[in-house]
N, C-alpha and C positions, 0 to 999 in steps of 0.2 A: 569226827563231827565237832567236839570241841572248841578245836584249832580253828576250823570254819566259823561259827559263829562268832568264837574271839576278835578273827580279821573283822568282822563286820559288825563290831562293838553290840552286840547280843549278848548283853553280860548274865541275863535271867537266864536264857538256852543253853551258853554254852556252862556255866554254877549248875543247871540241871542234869548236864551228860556227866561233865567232870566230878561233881560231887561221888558220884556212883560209879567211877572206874577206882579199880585195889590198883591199878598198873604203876610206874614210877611217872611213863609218860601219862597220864592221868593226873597224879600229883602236880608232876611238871606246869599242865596247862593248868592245874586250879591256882598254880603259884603266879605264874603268870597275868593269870585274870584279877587277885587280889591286890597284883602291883599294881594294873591300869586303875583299878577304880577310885583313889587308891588306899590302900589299907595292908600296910608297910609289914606291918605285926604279923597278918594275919599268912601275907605273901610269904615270908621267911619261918613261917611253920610248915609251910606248903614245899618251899626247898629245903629243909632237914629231912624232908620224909623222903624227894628225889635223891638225897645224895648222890656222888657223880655219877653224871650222864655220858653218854657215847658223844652228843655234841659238843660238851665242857671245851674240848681241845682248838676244836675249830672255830667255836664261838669266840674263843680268846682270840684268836688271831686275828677273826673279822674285828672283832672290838677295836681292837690297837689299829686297827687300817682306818677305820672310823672318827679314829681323835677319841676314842674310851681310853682316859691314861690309867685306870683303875685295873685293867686289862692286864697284867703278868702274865706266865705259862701258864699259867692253871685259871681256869674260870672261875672267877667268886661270885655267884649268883647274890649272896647279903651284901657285897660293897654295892650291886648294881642297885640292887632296892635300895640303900642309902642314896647313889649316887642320884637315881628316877627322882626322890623325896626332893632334893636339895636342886636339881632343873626344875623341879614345877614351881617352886618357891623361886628360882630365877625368873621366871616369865616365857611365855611362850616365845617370846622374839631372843631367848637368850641363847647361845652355843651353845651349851648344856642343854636346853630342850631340846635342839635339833639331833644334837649328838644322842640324847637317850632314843629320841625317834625311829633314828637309823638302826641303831643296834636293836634295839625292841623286833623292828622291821627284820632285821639278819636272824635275832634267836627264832624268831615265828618261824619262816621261812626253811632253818635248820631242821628243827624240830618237828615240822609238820610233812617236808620231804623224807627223814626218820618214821615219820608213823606211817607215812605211803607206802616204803619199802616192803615189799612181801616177806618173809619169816619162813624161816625151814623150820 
């Protein structure tokens, strides 16, 4: 439910589910949520608590197909809040916004088909 209210910029709804998930992907999305709003600080306390995700690997990948040059093997979710901070100070009409957009768009996307998957 989270991830859903996220897509649909319901930041009060989905700060109210995620606040109250112990889970990583709980943290994940609160992390997430404090990027968009945005509150850089508060997002990268939000990812030390995720530490590596099952998506890390593929997120990378997708990053770098996107033009993310921050993108390596390994996902670094604090470059990406850096990189988000420094597109909005670009302007919305910059390569940098559009590129944090898309990848924004691929982690959701990741992450939310992740918490669909049914669990043995």
């Amino acid at each position: 439910m989270s991830g859903l209210w996220l897509y649909f910029s319901c930041f009060d709804e989905c700060h109210s589910v995620c606040q109250d998930l112990s889970s990583v992907e709980g943290s994940y999305w609160h992390a997430i949520l404090h990027r968009l709003e945005p509150d850089a600080g508060n997002a990268s306390y939000w990812f030390h608590r995720v530490g590596r995700h099952a998506v890390f690997p593929t997120l990378a990948t997708r990053a770098r197909e996107l033009g993310f040059t921050g993108a390596g093997d390994f996902w670094d979710p604090f470059a990406f809040v850096d990189f988000c901070e420094g597109a909005r100070r670009a302007g919305e009409d910059s390569t940098e916004h559009r590129t944090a957009l898309a990848v924004q768009l691929a982690e959701w996307q990741l992450l939310f088909d992740y918490c669909a998957r049914p669990r043995s």
